[in-house]
C-alpha positions in Angstrom: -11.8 -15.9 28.1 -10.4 -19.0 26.1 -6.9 -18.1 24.2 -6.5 -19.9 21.1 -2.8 -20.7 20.2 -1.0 -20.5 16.7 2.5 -20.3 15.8 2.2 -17.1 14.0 -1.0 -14.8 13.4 -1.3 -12.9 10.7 -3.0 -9.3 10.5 -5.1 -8.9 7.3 -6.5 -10.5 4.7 -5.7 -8.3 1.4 -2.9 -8.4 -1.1 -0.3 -8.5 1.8 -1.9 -11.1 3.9 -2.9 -13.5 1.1 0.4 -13.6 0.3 1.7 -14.5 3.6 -0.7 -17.2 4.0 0.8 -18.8 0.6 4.5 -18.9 1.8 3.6 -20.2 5.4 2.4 -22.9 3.5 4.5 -23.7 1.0 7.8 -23.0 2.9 7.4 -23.2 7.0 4.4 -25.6 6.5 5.1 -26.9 9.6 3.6 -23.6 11.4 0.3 -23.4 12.3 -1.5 -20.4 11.1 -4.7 -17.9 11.2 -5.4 -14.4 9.5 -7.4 -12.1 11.3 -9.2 -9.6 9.3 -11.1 -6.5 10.7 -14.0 -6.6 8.0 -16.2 -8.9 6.8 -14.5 -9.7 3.0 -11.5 -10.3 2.2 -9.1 -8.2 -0.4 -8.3 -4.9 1.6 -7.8 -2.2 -1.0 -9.3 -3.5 -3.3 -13.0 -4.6 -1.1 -12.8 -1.4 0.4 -12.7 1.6 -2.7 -15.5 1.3 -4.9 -15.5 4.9 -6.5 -16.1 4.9 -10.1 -13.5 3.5 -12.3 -11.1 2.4 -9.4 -7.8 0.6 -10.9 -4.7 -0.4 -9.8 -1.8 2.3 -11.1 0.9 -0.3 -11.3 0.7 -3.2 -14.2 -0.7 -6.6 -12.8 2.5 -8.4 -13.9 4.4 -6.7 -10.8 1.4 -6.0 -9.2 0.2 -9.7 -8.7 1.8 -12.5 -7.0 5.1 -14.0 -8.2 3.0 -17.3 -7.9 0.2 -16.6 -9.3 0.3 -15.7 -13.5 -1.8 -12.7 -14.1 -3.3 -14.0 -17.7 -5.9 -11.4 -18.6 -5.4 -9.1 -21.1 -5.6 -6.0 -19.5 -2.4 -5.2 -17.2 -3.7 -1.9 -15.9 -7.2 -3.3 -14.4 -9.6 -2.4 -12.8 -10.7 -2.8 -9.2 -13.2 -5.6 -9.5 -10.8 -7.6 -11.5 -8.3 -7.3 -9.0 -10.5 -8.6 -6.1 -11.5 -11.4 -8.0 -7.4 -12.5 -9.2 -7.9 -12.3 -5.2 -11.0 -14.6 -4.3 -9.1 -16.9 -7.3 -5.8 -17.1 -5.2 -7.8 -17.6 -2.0 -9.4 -20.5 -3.7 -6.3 -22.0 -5.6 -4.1 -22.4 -2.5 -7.1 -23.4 0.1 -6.1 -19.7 1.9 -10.0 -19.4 2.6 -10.5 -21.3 5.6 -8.0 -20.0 7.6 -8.9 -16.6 7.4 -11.5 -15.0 10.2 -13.7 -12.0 9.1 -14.6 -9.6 11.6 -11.9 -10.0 14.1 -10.3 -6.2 14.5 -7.1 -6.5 15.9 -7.1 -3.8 18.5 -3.8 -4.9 20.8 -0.6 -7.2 20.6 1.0 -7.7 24.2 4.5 -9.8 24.0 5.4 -11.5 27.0 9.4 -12.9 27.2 8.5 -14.6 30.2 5.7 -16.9 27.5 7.9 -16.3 24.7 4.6 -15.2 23.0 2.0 -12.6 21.9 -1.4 -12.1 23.0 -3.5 -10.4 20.4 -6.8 -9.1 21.3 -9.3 -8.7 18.5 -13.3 -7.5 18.6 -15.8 -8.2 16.2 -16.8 -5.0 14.9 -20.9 -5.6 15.1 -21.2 -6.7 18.4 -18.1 -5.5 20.0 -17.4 -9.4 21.3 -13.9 -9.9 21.6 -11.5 -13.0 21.0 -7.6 -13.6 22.1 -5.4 -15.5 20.5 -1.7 -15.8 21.4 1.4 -16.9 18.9 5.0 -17.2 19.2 5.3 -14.8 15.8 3.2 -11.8 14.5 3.1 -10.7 11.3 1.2 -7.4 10.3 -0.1 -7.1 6.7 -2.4 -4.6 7.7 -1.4 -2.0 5.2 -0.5 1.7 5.6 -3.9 3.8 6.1 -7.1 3.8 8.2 -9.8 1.9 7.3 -12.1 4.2 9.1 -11.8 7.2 7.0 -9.6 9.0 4.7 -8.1 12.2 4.9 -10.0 15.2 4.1 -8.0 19.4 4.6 -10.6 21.3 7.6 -12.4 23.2 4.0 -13.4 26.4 5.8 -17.4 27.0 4.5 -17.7 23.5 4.0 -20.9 23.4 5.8 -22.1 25.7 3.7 -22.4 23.9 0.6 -25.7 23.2 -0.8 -24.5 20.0 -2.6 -23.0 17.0 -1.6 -19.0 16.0 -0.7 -17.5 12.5 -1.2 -14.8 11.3 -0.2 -13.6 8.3 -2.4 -12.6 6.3 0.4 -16.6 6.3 1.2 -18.5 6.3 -1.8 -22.0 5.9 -1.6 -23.3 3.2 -3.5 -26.5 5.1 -4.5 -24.7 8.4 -6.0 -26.4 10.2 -8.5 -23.9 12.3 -10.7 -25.5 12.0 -14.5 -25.9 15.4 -15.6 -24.4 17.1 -12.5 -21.5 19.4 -12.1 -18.9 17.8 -10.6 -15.5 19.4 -8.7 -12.6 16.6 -7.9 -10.2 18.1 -5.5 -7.0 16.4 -5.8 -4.6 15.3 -8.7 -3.3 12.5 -7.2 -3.9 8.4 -9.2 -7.5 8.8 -6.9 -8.3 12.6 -8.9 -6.7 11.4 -12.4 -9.0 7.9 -12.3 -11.8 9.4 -11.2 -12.6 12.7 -13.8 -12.8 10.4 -17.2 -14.9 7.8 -15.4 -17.5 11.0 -13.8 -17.1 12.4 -17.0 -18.6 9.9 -19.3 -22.5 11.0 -17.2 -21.4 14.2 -15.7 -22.2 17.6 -17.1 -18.7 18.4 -16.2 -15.9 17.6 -14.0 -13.3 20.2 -13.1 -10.0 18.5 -11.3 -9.0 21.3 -8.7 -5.2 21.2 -7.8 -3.5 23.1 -5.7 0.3 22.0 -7.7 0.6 20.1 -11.1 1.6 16.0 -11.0 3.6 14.3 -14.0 1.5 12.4 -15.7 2.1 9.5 -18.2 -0.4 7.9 -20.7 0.0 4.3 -21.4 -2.1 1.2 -23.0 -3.8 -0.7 -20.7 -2.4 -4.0 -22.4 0.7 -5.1 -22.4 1.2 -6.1 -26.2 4.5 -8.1 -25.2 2.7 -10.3 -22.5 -0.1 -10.7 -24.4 2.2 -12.3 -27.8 4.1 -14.3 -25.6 1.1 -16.0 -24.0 0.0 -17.6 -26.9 3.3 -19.2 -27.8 4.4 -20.0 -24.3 3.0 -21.4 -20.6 1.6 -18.8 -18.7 4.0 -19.2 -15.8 6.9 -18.8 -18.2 5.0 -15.9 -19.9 4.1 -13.7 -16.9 8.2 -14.5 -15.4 9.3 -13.1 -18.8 6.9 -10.0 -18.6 6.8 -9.3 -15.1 11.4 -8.9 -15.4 11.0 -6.9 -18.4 8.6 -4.6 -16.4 10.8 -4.5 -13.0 13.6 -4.0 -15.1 12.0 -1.0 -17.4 10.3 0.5 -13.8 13.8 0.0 -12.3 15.6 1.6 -15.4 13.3 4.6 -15.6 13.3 5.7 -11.7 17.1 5.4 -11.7 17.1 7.8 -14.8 14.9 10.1 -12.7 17.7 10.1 -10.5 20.4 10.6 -12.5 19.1 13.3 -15.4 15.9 14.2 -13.9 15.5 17.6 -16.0 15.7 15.0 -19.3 12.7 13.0 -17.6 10.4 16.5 -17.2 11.5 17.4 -20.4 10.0 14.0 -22.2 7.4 13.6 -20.0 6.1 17.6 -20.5 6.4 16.6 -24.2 4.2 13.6 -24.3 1.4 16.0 -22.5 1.9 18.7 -24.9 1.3 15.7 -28.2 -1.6 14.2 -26.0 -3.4 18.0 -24.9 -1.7 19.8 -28.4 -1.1 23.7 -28.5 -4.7 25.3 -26.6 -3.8 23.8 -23.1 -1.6 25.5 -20.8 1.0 22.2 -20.1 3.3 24.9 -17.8 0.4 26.0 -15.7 -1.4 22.7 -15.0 0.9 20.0 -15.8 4.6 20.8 -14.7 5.1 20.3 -11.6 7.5 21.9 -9.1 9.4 19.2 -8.2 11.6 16.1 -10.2 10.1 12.8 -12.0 9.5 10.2 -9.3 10.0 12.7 -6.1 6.5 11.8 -6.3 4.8 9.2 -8.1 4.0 9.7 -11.4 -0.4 9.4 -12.2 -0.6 6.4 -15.0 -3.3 7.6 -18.0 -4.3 4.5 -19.2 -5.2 4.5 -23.1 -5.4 8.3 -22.3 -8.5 9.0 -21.1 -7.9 11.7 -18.7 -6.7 13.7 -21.9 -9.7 12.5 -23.7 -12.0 14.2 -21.8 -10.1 17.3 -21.6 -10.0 17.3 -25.1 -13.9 16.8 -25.2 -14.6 19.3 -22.9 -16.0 16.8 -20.7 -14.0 17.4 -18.3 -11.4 20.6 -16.8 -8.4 21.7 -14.9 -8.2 24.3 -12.5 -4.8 24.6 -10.8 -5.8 27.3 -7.9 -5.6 27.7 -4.1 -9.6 27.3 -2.5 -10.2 30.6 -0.5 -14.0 29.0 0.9 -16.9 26.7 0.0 -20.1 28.4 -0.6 -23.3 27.0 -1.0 -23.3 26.9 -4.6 -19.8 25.3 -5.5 -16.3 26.6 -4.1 -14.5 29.9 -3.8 -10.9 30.4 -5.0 -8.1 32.5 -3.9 -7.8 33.8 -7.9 -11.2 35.7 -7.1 -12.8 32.6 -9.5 -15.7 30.5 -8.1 -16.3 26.8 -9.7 -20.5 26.1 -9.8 -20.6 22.5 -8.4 -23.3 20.1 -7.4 -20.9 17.3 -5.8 -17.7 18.1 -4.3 -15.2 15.0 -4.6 -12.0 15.0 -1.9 -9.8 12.8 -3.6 -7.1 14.1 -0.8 -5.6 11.4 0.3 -5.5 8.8 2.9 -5.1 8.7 6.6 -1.8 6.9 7.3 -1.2 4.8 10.3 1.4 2.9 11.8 0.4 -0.5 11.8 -2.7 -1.1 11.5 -4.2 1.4 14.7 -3.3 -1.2 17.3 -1.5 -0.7 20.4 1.6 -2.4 20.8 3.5 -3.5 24.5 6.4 -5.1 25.1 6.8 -6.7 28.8 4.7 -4.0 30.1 6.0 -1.0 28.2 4.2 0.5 25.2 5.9 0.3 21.6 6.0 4.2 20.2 7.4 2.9 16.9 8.6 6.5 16.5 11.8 6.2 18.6 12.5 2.4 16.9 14.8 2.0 14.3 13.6 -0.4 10.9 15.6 -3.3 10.2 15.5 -4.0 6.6 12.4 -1.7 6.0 9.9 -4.8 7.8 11.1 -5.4 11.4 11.9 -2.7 14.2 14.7 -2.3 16.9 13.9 -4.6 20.7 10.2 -6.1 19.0 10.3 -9.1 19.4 9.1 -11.5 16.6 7.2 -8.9 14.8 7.6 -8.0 11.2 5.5 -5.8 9.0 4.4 -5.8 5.2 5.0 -2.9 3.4 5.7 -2.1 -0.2 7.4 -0.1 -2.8 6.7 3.9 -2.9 8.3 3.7 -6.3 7.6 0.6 -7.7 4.3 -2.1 -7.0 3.7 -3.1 -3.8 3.6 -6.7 -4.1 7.5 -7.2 -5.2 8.0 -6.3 -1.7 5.4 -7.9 -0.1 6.7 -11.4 -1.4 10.2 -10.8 -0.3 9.3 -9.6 3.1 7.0 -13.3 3.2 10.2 -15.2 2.1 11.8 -13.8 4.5 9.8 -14.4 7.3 9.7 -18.2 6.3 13.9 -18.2 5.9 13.4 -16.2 9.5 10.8 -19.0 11.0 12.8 -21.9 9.7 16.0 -20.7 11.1 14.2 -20.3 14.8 13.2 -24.2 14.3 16.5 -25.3 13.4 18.0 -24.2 16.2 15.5 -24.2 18.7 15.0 -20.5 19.1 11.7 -19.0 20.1 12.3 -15.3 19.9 14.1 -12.8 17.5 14.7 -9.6 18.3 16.7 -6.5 16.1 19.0 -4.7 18.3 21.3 -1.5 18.0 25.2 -2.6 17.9 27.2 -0.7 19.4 28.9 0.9 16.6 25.3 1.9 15.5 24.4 4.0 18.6 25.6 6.7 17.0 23.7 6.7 13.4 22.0 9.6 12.3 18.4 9.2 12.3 17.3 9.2 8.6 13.3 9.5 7.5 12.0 6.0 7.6 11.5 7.1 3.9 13.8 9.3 2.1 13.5 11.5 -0.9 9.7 11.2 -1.3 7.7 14.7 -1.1 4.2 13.5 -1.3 2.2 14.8 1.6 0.3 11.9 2.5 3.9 10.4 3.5 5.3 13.4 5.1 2.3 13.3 7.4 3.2 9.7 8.1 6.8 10.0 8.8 6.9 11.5 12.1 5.6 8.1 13.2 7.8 5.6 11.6 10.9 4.2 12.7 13.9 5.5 11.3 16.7 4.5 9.4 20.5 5.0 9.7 23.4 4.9 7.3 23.9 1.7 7.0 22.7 -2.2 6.7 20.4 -3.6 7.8 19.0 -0.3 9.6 17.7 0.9 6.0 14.7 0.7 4.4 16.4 0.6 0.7 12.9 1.1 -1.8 15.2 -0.9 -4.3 13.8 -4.6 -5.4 17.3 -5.1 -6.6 18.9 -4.7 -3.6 16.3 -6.4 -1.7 16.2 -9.2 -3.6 19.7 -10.4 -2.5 19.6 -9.1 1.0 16.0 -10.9 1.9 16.7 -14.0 0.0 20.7 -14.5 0.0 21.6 -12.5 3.4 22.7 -14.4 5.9 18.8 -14.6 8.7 21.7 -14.5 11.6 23.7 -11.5 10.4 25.0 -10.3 14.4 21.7 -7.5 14.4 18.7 -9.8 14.4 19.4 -11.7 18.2 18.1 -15.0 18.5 17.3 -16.2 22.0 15.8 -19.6 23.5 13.0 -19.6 25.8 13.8 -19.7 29.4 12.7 -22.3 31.9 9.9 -22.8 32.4 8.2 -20.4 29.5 5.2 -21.6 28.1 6.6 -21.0 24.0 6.2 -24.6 22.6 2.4 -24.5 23.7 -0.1 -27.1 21.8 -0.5 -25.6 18.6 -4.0 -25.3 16.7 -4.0 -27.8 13.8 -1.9 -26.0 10.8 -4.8 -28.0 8.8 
């Protein structure tokens, strides 16, 4: 099998991978590069979901690239609109022809001996497979399986008489005009989806098991939108998208600090929105603080409009069984349904479902440590894309891709072909923290058990601040005494003709 050669392979080709692509070539131009994506279209996330309504739940001026202006007028958009500020960006930066559809990235072997990594990826219709190798990997492969999503063992669901969904699988042809509809969930997937059902359906009932805080806020950003039409649109969306880290940044640090003054607004602002008939104690106060979880954006309301309208319900309940008619609850209530929605989450992976070795010894990133929240303990030249839990995931995304240029650029100054994090010895004895800390959500409490962890102190943290990011991934010194840079030994093959970086 022919092995095609680039200096650094990228894993996927959404917001992540895009991304990376722009910085390789605007700041290690120099480096040859190719993006390997698993399905036949590019933008990830936002290809993949297609259930009714689908949006992002963070504002586009964080949200999208620090390089690229988001200039429509909506900030909280919708799904399509997303995907196409991606096929724009694509287009823009000539991103488009490096990237190769259908190449599912199923193994990454590193070889100190080569100084490189052999990646071994299969087309998923015909199960041909390609290798490529590169001296540096990076994975923007996000955080879940693209195979399916996560869906609780229902007991009676075979039962049902009517259909289940999960939104992570919609299909294209569903019917639900007229039809009863239950959402189980009341997660950003549950809160989207009932007002977009509930314009057709004959009802939709949401079906929680716990309350989630939830805010309502316009879908335009009045301030972004004035300051467009007197200024450029790069100066416009700078301006917009600090005032909005700042605000996000000023608002999750007040969770922290006064959290029972948070609840107590945010129960308010459901009490003005629902008003005196709806039980705000029962089905919207949650057991836990602000921002222990993330908070479910309302945009313009809506969710609350069709509670108001009776379009739409809330049942905060336990499910005992699913019977053939709808679903059984603990309460001794049973909820008629036609379609059954499991807006349950995702299925979270370590990433990207590949199987990692190192020199003949598989990676369990389980028993690694995170260096900086993007690279692991004794990988070699591997670093990973992975965003905010409290803030947009693209803020992070672009600082882990100016890193990994500062991080490439330093290995060509000095000659070095391989970079590795490893354990001082003063750290041997850190506590092993959650990769993740102080974040309840049981999508990432299933995940944590296979992350790295984190210790007490720099760079072995994985921070969740942009702040603090900001200065460590753009101002810290790349050769700070953890990260170990090597040169290839004689006789290696590293330094291998390149494919063209055109």
């Amino acid at each position: 099998m022919t092995v095609e050669h680039f200096d650094v392979v990228v894993v996927g080709a959404g917001i992540s991978g895009i991304g990376a692509a722009y910085h390789l070539q605007e700041f290690s131009p120099d480096r040859s590069f190719t993006i390997l994506e698993g399905r036949e279209a590019l933008g990830g996330t936002w290809d993949l979901f297609r259930y009714p309504g689908v949006r992002s739940d963070s504002d586009m001026h964080t949200l999208g690239y620090s390089f690229k202006p988001w200039i429509h007028e909506k900030s909280i958009a919708d799904g399509p609109k997303i995907l196409e500020y991606l096929h724009e960006t694509v287009d823009q930066f000539d991103i488009r022809r490096h990237i190769r559809f259908n190449h599912l990235v199923s193994s990454a072997e590193w070889s100190t001996e080569n100084q490189q990594w052999l990646v071994t990826a299969a087309n998923p219709h015909d199960d041909t497979t390609r290798q490529y190798s590169c001296n540096f990997l990076f994975m923007c492969s996000g955080y879940y399986s693209y195979r399916g999503g996560y869906t609780p063992d229902f007991a009676g669901a075979h039962n049902f008489g009517g259909q289940i969904v999960h939104p992570q699988e919609w299909p294209e042809d569903l019917d639900y005009k007229d039809k009863r509809v239950v959402v189980i969930g009341s997660g950003a997937t549950a809160v989207t989806l009932v007002p977009a059902m509930a314009r057709d359906a004959a009802h939709v009932t949401m079906l929680q098991r716990s309350p989630t805080y939830m805010v309502a806020r316009p879908d335009q950003d009045a301030v972004a939108n004035t300051m467009r039409k007197v200024l450029p649109n790069k100066i416009a969306y700078d301006l917009t998208r600090f005032k909005n880290v700042s605000r996000g940044a000023m608002i999750y640090k007040k969770t922290r600090t006064d959290p029972d003054k948070v609840r107590t607004m945010l129960l308010d602002e459901v009490r003005k929105e629902l008003g005196p008939d709806f039980d705000v104690d029962k089905h919207f106060t949650p057991t836990y603080n602000p921002w222990d979880q993330r908070l479910c954006l309302v945009p313009n309301g809506d969710f609350f409009d069709a509670l108001r309208w009776n379009k739409a319900s809330v049942v905060t309940d336990h499910i005992s069984e699913f019977t053939e008619t709808g679903i059984s609850l603990e309460s001794g209530e049973h909820i008629e349904a036609d379609i059954v929605v499991t807006a349950t989450g995702l299925q979270l992976v370590t990433l990207g479902e590949m199987d990692f070795v190192v020199d003949g010894e598989p990676v369990d990133f389980a028993d690694t440590w995170t260096y900086k929240g993007l690279a692991y303990s004794d990988v070699p030249n591997l670093v990973s894309s992975f965003g905010y839990i409290n803030a947009s995931w693209t803020l992070r995304a672009d600082l882990t891709c100016e890193y990994v240029c500062r991080l490439l650029n330093h290995m060509r100054d000095t000659g070095s072909t391989q970079c590795t994090p490893r354990l001082r010895a003063e750290d041997a004895s850190m506590p092993r923290r959650p990769w993740i800390d102080d974040f309840s959500s049981g999508y990432m409490q299933r995940m944590m058990p296979m992350m790295p962890k984190q210790g007490d102190r720099a760079p072995w943290l994985n921070t969740q601040s942009y702040s603090e990011d900001k200065k460590l991934f753009r101002k810290g010194p790349v050769d700070d005494g953890v990260m170990q840079f090597t040169k290839a030994p004689v006789g290696a093959s590293a330094g291998a003709t390149s494919s063209s970086p055109g």
